[in-house]
C-alpha positions in Angstrom: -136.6 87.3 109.0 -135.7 83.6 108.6 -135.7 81.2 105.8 -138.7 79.8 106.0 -137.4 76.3 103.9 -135.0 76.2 107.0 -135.6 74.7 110.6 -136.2 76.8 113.0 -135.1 76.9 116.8 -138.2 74.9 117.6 -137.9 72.2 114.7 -137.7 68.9 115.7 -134.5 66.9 114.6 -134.8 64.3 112.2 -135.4 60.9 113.5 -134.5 57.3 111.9 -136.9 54.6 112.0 -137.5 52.3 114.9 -136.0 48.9 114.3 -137.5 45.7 115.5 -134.4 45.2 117.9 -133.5 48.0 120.4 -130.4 48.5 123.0 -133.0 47.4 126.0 -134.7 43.9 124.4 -130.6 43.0 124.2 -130.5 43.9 128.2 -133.3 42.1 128.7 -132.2 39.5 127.0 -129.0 39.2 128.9 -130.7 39.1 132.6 -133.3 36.3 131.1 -130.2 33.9 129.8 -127.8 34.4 132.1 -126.5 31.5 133.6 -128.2 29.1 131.1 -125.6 29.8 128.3 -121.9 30.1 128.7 -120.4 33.2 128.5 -117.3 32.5 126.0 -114.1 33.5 125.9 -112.3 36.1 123.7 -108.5 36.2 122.9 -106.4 38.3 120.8 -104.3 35.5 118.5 -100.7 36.5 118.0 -100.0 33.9 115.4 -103.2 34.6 113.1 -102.2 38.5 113.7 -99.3 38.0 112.0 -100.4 35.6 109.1 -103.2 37.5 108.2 -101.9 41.3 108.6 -104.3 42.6 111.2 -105.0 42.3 114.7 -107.1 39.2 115.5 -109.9 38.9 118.2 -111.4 35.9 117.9 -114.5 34.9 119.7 -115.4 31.1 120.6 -118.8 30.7 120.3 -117.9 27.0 119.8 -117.5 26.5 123.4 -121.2 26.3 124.1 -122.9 23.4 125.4 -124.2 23.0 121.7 -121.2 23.8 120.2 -122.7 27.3 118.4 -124.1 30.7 119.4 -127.6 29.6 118.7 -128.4 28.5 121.9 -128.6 32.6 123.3 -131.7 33.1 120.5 -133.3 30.2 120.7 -133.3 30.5 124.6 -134.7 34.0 125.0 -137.5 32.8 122.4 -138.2 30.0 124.7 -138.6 32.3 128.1 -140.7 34.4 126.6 -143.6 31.4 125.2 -146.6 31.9 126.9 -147.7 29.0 129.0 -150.5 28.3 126.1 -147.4 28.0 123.7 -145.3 25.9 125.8 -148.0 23.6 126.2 -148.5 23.2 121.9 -145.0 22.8 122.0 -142.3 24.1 119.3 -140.9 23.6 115.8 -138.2 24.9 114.2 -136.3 25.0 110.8 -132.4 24.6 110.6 -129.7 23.0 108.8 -128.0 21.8 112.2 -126.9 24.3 115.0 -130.7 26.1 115.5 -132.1 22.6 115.7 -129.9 21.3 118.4 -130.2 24.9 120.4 -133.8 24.7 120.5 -134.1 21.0 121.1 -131.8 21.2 124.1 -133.4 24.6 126.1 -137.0 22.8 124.7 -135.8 19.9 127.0 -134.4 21.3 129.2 -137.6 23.8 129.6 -140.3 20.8 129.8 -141.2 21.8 126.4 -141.8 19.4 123.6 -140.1 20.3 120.0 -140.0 19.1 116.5 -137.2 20.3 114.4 -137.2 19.7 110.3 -134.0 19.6 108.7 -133.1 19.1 105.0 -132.0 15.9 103.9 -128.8 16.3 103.4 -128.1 18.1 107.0 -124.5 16.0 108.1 -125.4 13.1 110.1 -123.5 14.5 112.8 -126.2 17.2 113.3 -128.9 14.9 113.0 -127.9 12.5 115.6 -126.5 14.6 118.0 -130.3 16.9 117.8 -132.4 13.7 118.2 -130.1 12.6 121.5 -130.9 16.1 122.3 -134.6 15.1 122.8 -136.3 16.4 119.7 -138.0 14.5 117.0 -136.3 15.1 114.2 -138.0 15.3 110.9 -135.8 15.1 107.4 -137.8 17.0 104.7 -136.4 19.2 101.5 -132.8 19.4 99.6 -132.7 22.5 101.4 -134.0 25.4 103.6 -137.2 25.4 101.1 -138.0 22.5 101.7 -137.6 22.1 104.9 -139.6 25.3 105.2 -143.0 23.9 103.7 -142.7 21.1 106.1 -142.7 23.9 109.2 -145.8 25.5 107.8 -147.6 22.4 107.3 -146.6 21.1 111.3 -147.8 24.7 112.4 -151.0 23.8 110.5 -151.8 20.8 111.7 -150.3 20.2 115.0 -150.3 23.6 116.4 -146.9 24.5 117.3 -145.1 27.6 118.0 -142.6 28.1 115.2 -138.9 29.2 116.4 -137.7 31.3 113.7 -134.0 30.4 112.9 -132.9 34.3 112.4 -136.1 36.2 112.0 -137.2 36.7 115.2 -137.0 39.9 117.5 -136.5 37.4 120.5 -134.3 35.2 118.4 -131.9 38.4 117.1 -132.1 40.0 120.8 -130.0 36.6 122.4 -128.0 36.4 119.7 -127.1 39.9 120.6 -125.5 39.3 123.5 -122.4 37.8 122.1 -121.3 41.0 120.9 -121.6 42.0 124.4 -119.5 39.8 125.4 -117.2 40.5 122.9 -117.1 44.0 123.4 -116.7 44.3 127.2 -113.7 42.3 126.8 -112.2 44.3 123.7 -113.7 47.5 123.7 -111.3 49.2 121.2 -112.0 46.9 118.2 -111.8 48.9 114.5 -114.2 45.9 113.0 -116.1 43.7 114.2 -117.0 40.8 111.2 -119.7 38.0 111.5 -120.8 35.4 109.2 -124.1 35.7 107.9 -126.9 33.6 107.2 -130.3 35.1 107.3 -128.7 37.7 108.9 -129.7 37.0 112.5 -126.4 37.4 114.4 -124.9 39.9 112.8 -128.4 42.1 113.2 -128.4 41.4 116.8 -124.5 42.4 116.9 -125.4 45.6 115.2 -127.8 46.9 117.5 -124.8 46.3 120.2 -121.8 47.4 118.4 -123.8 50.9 117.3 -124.7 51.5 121.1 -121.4 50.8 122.8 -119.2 51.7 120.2 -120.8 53.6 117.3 -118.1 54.5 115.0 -117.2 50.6 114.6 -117.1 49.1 111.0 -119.3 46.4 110.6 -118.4 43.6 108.1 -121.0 40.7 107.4 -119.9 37.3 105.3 -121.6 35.4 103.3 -120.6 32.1 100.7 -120.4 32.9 97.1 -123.0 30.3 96.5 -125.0 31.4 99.2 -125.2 35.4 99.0 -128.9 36.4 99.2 -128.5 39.2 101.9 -125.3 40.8 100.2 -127.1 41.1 97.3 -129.9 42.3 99.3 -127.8 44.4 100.6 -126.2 46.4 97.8 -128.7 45.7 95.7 -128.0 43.4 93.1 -129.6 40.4 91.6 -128.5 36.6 92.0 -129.2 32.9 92.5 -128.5 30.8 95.5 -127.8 27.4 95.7 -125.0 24.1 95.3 -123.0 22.0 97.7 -120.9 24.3 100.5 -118.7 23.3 103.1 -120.8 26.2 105.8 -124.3 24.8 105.8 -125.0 26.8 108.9 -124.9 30.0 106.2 -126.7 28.7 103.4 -129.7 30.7 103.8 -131.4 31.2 99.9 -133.4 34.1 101.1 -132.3 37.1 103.0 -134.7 38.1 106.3 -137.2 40.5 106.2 -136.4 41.9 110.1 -132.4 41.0 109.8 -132.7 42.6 106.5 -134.0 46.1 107.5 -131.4 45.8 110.8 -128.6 45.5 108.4 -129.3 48.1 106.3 -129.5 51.0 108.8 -126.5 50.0 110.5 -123.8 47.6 109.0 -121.5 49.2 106.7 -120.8 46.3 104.4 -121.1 42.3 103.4 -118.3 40.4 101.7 -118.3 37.4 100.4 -115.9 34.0 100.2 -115.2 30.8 98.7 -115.4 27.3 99.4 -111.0 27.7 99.3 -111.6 30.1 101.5 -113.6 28.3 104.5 -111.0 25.5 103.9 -108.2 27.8 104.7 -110.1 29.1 107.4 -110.8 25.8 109.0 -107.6 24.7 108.9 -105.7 27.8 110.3 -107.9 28.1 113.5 -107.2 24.0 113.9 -103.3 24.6 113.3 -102.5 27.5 115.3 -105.7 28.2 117.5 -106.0 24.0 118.4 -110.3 24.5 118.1 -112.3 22.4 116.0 -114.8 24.9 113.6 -117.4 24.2 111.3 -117.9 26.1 107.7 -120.0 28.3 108.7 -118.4 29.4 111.9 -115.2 29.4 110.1 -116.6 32.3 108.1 -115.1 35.2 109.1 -111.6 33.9 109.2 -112.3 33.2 106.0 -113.3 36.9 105.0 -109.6 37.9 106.3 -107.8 35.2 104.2 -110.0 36.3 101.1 -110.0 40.4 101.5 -106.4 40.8 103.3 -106.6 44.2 102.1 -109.5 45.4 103.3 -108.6 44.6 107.1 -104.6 45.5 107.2 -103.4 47.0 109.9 -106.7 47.1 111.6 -107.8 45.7 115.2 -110.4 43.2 113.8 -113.1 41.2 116.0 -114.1 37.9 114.8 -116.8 35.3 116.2 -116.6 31.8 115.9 -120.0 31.0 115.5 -119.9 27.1 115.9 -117.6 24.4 115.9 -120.4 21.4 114.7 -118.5 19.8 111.7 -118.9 16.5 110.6 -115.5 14.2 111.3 -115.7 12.9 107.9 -115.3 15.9 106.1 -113.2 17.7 108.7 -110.9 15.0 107.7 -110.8 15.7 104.1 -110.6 19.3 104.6 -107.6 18.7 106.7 -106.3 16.1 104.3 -107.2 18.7 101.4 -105.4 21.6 103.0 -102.1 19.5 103.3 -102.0 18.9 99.9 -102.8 22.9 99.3 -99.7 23.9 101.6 -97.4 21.3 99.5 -97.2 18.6 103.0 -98.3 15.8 101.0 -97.9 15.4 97.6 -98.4 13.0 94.8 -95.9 12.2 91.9 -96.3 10.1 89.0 -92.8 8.2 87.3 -92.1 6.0 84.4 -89.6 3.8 85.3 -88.2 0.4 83.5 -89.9 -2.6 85.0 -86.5 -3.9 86.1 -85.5 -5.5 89.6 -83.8 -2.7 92.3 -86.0 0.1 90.0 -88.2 0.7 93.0 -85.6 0.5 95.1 -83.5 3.8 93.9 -86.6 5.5 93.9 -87.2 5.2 97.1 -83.9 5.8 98.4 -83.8 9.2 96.5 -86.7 10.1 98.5 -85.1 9.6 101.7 -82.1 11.1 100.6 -83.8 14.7 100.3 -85.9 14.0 103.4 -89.1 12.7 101.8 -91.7 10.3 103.6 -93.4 8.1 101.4 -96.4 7.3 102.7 -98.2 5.4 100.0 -97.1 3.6 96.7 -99.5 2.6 93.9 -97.2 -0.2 91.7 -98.9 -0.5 88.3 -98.2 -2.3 85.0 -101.6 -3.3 83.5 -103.7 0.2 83.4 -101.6 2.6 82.6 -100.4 3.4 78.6 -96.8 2.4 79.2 -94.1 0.3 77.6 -94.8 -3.7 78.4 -91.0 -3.3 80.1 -91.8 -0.3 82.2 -94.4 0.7 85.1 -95.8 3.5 86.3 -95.5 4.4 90.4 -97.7 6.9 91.8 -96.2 8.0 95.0 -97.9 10.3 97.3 -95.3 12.0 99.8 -94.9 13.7 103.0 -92.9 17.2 102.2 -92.1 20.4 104.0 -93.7 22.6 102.2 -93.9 23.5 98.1 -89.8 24.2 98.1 -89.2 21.1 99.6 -90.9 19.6 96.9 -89.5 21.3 94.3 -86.1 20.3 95.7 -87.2 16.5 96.1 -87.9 16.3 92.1 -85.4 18.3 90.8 -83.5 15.3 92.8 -85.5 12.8 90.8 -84.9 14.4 87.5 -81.2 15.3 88.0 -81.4 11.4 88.4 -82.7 10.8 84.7 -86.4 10.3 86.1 -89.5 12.0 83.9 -91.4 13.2 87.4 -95.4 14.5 87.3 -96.2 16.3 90.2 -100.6 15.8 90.4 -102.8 18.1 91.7 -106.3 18.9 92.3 -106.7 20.0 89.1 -104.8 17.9 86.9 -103.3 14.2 86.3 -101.0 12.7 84.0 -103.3 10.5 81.9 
């Protein structure tokens, strides 16, 4: 006689729960987009392999029209408006890449839109979204505001809102980057995707656990930004501050993304503002591609967590390459100083003729450029016969500049090397 607290022949298997996404609304998805969005390239880097101890796919999502992957969700949202919805016209919510994905297809579709951005989206974004066609409305520090903004416009002008990652139509385009991805490197270990609200990487999920279900799936997050991790392993924290990624600063984790990621990603990491930095700078350097924060992210993750990718082949999608020129700038100018290329140093020296002079030919003598001098005799706290130089050179790397003022001090000069961090007065 069986066990009657055991299944029989006849029991049913257990089943999971549906999810809002399945492997057919990303087909669908696919057919209704194609030829409207580009389908990007994938390349295994050799020189980010190496520097980062795993085997690097990287993704460029940056290469659509619109500069970021947004343009697949915001797309198959559009296609499927009714013709009563079309004819209200959109809105959506976004920090920069969402709004300039929907204002484009809405144009391009004959559909009017309204996107609301916080105020301090980069100008970059907010130029380049109203050239789109859209009227662009500034509301809110960040996504909150912006948010109450939306629901009043829904309210009071009747328009279809565009979810930014909460959508099943939004998270279903998205999607079809990892299939992409995936049909050109089938035999990845990881596949790793920055997170916001969770809307790519949920869409990426549904893919990566159909084609290949035994992939790990890594999500990313900012420090300052990491409502979904915390969602997802259940911890408590608080969002908010300035970050370099923007396009990832989501304060509250979705509700749809949220379920999607639980039943099938298998972790969420986060990373520093350091981090993006390095990031940013490494896919500039050895990749030549210009990417924002945000898209930046999962680079990022391998810089911060080296350990927890060596050895393994690792998929990575450049979400978006939208960065304002101003601050790519500094974070390039930032990351020299970081890698010891350009340096700063501080000497006392007697305020005599010629003094300048052998300075500056020690430089050159162990290879230096100078390539700015600040001479100063009134604001510093120094003798009334001496003067302070503040020197920022152009180096090899930190050796070199170890060797340039050992010169300097072998030479009887008291040498400050500055810093972020530090100064000398």
């Amino acid at each position: 006689m069986s066990d009657p607290s055991s299944p029989g022949d006849d029991a049913e298997p257990p089943t999971t729960p549906a999810l809002p996404v399945t492997w057919d609304d990303v087909l669908a998805a696919e057919v209704r987009i194609k030829g409207a969005v580009e389908r990007t390239p994938s390349a295994h880097s050799h020189t980010l392999s190496a520097l980062l101890g795993c085997e690097v796919i990287v993704k460029f999502e940056n290469l659509q029209f619109t500069a970021a992957y947004k343009e697949r969700g915001a797309l198959n949202k559009l296609l499927q408006l009714t013709d009563t919805e079309r004819a209200a016209g959109v809105i959506a919510m976004s920090a920069g890449n969402h709004g300039q994905a929907v204002a484009y297809h809405a144009h391009r579709l004959g559909i009017d839109a309204t996107i609301v951005m916080p105020s301090s989206t980069p100008f970059v974004k907010v130029q380049r979204t109203r050239e789109l066609g859209a009227r662009v409305i500034l509301a809110g520090e960040g996504l909150e505001g912006a948010l109450a903004e939306v629901q009043r416009l829904v309210e009071s002008e009747g328009r279809v809102w565009v979810h930014p990652f909460d959508d099943p139509a939004v998270i279903a385009g998205q999607a079809t980057s990892a299939l992409e991805l995936l049909h050109d490197f089938p035999d990845l270990d990881v596949l790793v995707v920055p997170v916001g609200g969770g809307g790519l990487l949920s869409g990426c999920a549904v893919v990566a656990r159909h084609l290949v279900p035994g992939i790990e799936l890594v999500g990313v997050q900012m420090e300052r930004y990491q409502a979904m991790a915390a969602h997802f392993h259940g911890y408590d924290t608080e969002t908010g501050g300035s970050t370099l990624a923007e396009g990832i600063a989501a304060p509250w984790p979705g509700e749809l993304t949220g379920v999607i990621l639980k039943a099938l990603v298998d972790d969420i990491v986060t990373v520093t503002e350091d981090d993006v930095e390095a990031a940013i700078n490494l896919l500039l350097e050895i990749e030549k591609v210009v990417i924002e924060g945000a898209g930046a992210a999962g680079i990022a993750a391998l810089v911060a967590h080296p350990e927890r990718f060596a050895g393994k082949r690792v998929g990575v999608i450049l979400t978006g390459g939208n960065i304002d020129p101003r601050l790519l700038a500094s974070v390039i100018m930032r990351g020299l100083v970081r890698n010891g290329r350009l340096t700063r140093l501080h000497i006392d020296l007697p305020d005599v003729p010629g003094a300048l002079a052998a300075i500056t030919t020690l430089l050159g003598q162990s290879g230096a450029n100078i390539v700015e001098i600040h001479h100063q005799r009134l604001f510093v706290d120094v003798s009334a016969k001496a003067a302070h130089v503040e020197l920022t050179i152009e180096t090899l790397d930190h050796h070199h500049v170890g060797r340039v003022v050992k010169t300097l001090q072998e030479a009887g000069y008291d040498v400050f090397v500055g810093s972020f961090t530090n100064h000398p007065r």
